[in-house]
Backbone as CSV, one residue per row, in Angstrom:
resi,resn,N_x,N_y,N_z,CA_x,CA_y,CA_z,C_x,C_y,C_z
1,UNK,-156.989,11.165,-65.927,-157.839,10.149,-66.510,-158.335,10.645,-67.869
2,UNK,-158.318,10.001,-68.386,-158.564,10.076,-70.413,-159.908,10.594,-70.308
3,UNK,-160.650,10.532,-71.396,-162.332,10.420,-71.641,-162.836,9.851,-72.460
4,UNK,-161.483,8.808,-72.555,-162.712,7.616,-73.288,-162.372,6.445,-72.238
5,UNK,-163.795,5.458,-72.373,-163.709,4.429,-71.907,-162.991,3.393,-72.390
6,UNK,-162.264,2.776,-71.144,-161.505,1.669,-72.125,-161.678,0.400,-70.891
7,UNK,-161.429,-0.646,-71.639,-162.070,-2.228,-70.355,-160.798,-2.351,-69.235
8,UNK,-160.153,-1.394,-68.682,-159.367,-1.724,-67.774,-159.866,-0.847,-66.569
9,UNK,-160.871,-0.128,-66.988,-161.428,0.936,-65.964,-162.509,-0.087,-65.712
10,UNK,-163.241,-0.923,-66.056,-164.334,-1.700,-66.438,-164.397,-2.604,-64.712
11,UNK,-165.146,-2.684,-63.927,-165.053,-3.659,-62.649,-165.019,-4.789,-63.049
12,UNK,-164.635,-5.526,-61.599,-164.273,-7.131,-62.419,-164.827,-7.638,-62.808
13,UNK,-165.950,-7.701,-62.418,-167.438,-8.429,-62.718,-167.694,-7.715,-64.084
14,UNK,-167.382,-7.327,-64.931,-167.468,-6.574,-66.054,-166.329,-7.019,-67.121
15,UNK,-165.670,-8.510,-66.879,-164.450,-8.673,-67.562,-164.751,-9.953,-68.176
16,UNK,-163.849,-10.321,-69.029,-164.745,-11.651,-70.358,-164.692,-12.890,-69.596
17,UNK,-163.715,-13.109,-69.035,-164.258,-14.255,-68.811,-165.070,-14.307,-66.726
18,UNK,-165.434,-13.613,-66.576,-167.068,-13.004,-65.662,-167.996,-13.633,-66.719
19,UNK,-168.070,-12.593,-67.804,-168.989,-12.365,-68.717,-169.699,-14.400,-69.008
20,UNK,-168.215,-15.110,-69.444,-168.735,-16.305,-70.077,-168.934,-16.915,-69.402
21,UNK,-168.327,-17.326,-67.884,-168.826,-17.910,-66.628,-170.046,-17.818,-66.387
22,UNK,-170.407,-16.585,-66.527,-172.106,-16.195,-66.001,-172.820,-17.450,-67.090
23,UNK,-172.104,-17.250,-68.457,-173.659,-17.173,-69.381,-173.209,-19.006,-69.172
24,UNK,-172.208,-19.533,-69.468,-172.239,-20.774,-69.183,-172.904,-21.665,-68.230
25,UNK,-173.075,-20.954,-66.986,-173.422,-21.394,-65.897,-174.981,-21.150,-66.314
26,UNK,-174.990,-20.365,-66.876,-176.782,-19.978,-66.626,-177.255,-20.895,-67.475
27,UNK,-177.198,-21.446,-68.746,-177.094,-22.631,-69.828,-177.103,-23.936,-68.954
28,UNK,-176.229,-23.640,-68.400,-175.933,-25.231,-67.769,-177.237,-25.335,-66.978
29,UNK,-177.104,-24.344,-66.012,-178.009,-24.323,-65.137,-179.684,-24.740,-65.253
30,UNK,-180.200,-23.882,-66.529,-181.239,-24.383,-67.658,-181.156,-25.890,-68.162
31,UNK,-180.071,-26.066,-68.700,-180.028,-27.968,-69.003,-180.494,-28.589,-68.090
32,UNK,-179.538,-28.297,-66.868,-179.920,-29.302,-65.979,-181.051,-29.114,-65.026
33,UNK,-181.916,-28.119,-64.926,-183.077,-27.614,-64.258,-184.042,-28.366,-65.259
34,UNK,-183.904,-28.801,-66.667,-184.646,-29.288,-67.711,-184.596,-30.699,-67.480
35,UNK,-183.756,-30.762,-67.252,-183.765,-32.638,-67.269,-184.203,-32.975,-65.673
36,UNK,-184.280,-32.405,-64.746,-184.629,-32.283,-63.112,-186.532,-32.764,-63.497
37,UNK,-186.584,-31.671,-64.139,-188.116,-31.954,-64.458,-188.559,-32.467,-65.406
38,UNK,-187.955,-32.741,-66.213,-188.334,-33.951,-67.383,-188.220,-35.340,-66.356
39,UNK,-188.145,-35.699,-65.294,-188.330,-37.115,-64.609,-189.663,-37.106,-63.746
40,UNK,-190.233,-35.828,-63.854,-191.694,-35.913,-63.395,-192.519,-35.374,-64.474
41,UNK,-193.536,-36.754,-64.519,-194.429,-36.403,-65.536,-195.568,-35.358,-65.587
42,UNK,-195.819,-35.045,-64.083,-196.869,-33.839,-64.236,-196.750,-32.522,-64.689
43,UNK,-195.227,-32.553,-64.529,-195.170,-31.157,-65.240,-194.818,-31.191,-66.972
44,UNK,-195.429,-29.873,-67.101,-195.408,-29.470,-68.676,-194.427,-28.457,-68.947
45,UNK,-193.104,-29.333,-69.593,-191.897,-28.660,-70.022,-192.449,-27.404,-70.840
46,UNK,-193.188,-26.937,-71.764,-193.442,-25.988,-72.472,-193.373,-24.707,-71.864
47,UNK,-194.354,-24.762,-70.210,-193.984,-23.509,-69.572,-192.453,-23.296,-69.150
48,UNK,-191.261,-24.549,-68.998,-190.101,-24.133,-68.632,-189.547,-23.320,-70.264
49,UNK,-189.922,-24.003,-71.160,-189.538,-23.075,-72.581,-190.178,-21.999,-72.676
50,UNK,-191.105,-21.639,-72.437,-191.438,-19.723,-72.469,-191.059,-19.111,-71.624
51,UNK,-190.381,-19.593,-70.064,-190.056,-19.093,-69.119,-188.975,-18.371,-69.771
52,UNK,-188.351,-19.499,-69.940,-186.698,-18.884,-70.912,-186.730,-18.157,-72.116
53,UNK,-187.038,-18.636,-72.566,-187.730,-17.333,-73.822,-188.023,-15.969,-73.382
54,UNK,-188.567,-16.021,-72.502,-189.610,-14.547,-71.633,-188.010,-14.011,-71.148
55,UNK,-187.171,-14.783,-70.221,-186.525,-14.231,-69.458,-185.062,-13.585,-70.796
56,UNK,-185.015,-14.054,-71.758,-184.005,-14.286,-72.701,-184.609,-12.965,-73.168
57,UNK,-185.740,-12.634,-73.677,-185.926,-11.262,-74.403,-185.833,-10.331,-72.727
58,UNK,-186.491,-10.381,-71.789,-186.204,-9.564,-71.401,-184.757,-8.978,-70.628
59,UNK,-183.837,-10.243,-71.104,-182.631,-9.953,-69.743,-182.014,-9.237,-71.251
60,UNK,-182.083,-9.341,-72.199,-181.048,-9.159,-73.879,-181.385,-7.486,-73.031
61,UNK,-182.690,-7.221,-73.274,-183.173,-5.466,-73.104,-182.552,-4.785,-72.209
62,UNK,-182.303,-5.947,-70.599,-181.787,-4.445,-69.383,-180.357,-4.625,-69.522
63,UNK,-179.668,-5.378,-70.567,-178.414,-6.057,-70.384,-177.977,-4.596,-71.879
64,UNK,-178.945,-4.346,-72.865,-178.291,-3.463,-73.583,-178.784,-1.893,-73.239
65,UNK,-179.536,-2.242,-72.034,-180.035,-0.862,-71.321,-179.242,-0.172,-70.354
66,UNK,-178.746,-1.505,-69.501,-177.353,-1.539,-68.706,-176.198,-0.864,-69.460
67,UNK,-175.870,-1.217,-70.616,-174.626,-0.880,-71.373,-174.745,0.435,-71.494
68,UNK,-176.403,0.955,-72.280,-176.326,1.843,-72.601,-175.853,2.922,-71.629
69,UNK,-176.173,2.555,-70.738,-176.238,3.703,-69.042,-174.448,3.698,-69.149
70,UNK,-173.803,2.589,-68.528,-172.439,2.442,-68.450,-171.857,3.602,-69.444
71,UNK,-172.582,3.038,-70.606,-171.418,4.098,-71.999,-171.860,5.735,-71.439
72,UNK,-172.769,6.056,-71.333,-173.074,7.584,-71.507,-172.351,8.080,-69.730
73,UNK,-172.586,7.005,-68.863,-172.275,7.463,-67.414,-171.010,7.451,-66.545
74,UNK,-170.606,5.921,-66.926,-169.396,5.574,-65.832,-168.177,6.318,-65.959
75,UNK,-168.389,6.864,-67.071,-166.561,7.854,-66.646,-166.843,8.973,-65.645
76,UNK,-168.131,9.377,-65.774,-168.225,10.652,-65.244,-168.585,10.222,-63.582
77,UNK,-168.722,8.501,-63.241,-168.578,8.456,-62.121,-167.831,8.189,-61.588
78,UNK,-166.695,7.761,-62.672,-165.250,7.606,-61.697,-164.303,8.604,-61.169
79,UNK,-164.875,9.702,-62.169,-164.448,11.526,-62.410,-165.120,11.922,-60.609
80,UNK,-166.167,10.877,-59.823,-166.803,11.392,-58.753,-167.581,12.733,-59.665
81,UNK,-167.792,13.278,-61.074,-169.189,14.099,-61.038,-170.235,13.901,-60.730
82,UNK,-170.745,12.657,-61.158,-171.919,12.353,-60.232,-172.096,10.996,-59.582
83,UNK,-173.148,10.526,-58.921,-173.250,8.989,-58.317,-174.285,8.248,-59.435
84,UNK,-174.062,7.135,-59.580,-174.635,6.329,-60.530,-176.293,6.711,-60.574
85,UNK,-176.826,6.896,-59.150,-178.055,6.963,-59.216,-178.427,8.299,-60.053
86,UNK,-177.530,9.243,-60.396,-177.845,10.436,-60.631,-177.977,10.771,-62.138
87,UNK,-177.021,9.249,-63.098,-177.540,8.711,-64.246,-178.726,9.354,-65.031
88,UNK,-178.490,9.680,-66.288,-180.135,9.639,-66.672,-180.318,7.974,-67.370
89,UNK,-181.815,7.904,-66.661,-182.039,6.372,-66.817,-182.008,5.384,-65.789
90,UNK,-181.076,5.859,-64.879,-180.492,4.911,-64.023,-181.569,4.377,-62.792
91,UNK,-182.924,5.425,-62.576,-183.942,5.135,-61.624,-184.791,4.547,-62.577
92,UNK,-184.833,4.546,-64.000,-186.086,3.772,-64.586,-185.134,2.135,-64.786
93,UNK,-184.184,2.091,-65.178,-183.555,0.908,-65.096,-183.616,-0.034,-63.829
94,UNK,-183.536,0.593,-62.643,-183.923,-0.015,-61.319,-184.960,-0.391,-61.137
95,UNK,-185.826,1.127,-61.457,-187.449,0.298,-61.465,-187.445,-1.054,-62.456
96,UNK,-186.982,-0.836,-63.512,-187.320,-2.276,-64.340,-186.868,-3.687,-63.681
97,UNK,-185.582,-3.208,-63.279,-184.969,-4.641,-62.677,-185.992,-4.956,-61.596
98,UNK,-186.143,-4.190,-60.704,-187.250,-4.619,-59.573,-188.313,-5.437,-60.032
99,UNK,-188.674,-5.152,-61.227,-190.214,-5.324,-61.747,-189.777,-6.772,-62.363
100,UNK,-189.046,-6.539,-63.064,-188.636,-7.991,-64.039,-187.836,-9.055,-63.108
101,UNK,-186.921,-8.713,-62.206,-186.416,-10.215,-61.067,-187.275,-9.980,-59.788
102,UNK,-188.307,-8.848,-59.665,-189.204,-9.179,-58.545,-190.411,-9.761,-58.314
103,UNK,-191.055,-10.128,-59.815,-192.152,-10.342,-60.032,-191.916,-11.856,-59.920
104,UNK,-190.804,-12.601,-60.295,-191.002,-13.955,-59.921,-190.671,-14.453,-58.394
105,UNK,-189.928,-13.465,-57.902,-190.129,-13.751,-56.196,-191.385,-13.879,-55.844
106,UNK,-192.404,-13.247,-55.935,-193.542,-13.278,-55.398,-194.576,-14.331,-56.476
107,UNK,-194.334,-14.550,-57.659,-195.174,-15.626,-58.154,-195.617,-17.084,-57.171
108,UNK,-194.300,-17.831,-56.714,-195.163,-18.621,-56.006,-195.630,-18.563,-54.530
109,UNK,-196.067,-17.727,-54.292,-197.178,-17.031,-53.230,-198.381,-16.921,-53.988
110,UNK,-198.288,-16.946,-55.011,-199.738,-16.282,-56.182,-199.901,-17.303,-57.123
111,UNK,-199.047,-18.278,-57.612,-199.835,-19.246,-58.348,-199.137,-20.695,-57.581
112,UNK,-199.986,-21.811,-57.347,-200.112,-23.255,-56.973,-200.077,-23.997,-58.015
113,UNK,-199.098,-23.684,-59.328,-198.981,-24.930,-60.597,-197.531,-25.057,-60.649
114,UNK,-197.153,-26.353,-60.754,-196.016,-26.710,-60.664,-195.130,-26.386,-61.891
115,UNK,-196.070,-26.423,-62.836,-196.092,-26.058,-64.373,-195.657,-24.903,-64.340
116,UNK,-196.063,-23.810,-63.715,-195.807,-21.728,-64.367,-194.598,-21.951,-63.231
117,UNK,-194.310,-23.009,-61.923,-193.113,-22.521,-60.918,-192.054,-22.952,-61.675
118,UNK,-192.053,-24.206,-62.199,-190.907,-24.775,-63.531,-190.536,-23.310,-64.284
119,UNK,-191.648,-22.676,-65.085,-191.065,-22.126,-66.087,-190.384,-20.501,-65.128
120,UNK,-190.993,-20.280,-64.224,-190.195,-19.075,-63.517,-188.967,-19.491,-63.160
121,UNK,-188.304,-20.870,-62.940,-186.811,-20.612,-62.715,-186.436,-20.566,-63.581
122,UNK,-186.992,-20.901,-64.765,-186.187,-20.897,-65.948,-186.275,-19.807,-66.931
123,UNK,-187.262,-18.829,-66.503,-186.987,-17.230,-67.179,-186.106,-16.372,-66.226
124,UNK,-185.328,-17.113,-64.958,-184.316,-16.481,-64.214,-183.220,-17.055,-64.967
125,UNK,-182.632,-18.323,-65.368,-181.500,-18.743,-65.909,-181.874,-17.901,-67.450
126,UNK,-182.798,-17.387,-67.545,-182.983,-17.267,-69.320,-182.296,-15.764,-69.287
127,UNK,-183.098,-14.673,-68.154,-182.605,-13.427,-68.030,-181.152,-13.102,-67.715
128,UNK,-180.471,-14.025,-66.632,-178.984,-13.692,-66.338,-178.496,-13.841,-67.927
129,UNK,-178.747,-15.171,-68.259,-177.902,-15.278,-69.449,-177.843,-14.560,-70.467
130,UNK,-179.077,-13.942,-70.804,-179.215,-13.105,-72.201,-178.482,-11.805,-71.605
131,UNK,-178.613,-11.151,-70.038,-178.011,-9.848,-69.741,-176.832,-9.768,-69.863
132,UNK,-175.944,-11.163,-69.347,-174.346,-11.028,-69.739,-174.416,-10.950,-71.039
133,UNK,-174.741,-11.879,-71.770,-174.465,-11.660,-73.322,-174.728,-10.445,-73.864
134,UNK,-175.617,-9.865,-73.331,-175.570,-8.525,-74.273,-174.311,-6.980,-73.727
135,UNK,-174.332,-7.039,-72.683,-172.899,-6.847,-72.064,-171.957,-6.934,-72.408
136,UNK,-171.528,-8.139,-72.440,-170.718,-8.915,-72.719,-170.239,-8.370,-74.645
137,UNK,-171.090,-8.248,-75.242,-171.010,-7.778,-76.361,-170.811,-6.077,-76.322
138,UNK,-171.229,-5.165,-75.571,-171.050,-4.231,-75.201,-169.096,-4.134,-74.869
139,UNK,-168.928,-4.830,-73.844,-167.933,-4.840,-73.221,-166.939,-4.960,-74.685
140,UNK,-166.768,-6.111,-75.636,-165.726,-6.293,-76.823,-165.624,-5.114,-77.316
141,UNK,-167.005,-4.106,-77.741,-166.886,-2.742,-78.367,-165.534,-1.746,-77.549
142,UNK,-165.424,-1.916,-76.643,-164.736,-1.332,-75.763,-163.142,-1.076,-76.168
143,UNK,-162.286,-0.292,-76.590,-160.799,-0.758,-76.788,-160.289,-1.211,-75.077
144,UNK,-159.139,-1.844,-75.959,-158.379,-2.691,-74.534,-157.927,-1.605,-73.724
């Protein structure tokens, strides 16, 4: 095995069109979660736009935090030198993911507005999408 990375070592879920499926779907998914609640007037679309916003900066961050780990790690785990967890980074990256897709599991247990539950699905379609994309951009750097 070589020592450089190249996108055929890359898992599938790590391949372009993965990559555009995800982010398409997650877009779509946002459109049409937008127009779901644009037919009830009590809610206030604005929190579904910061949701996505919120989730869009933070999914861009673990998506080029992700990469970063991949570039410095995955050869040396396919080499079996070490296990992913053994990564540097790779336990603060977990902690983050926990923190950033766990904190809206438990939001509606903790808030009763229909308004902040709108905008939490939509900083989940905001985060998948921005994480493939930045990946996804990771991944092109890659030779074939």
């Amino acid at each position: 095995m070589s020592n450089k990375l190249s996108r055929r070592l890359l898992p599938f879920y790590m391949k372009m069109p993965i990559f555009w499926a995800f982010i398409v779907l997650s877009v779509l998914g946002q459109l049409l979660w937008v127009v779901a609640l644009s037919h009830d007037v009590r809610i206030d679309l604005r929190w579904s736009s910061f949701g996505f916003g919120l989730g869009i900066g933070l999914g861009f961050m673990h998506g080029k935090w992700t990469a970063r780990l991949w570039q410095q790690s995955y050869l040396r785990v396919l080499k079996r030198e070490i296990i992913f967890w053994e990564a540097r980074g790779a336990k603060l990256l977990t902690l983050y993911t926990c923190v950033v897709l766990g904190l809206p599991i438990f939001c509606p247990f903790l808030v009763r507005s229909l308004d902040v539950l709108a905008g939490i699905q939509s900083y989940v379609f905001g985060f998948i999408g921005a994480m493939n994309v930045a990946l996804m951009l990771w991944v092109r750097r890659i030779p074939k």
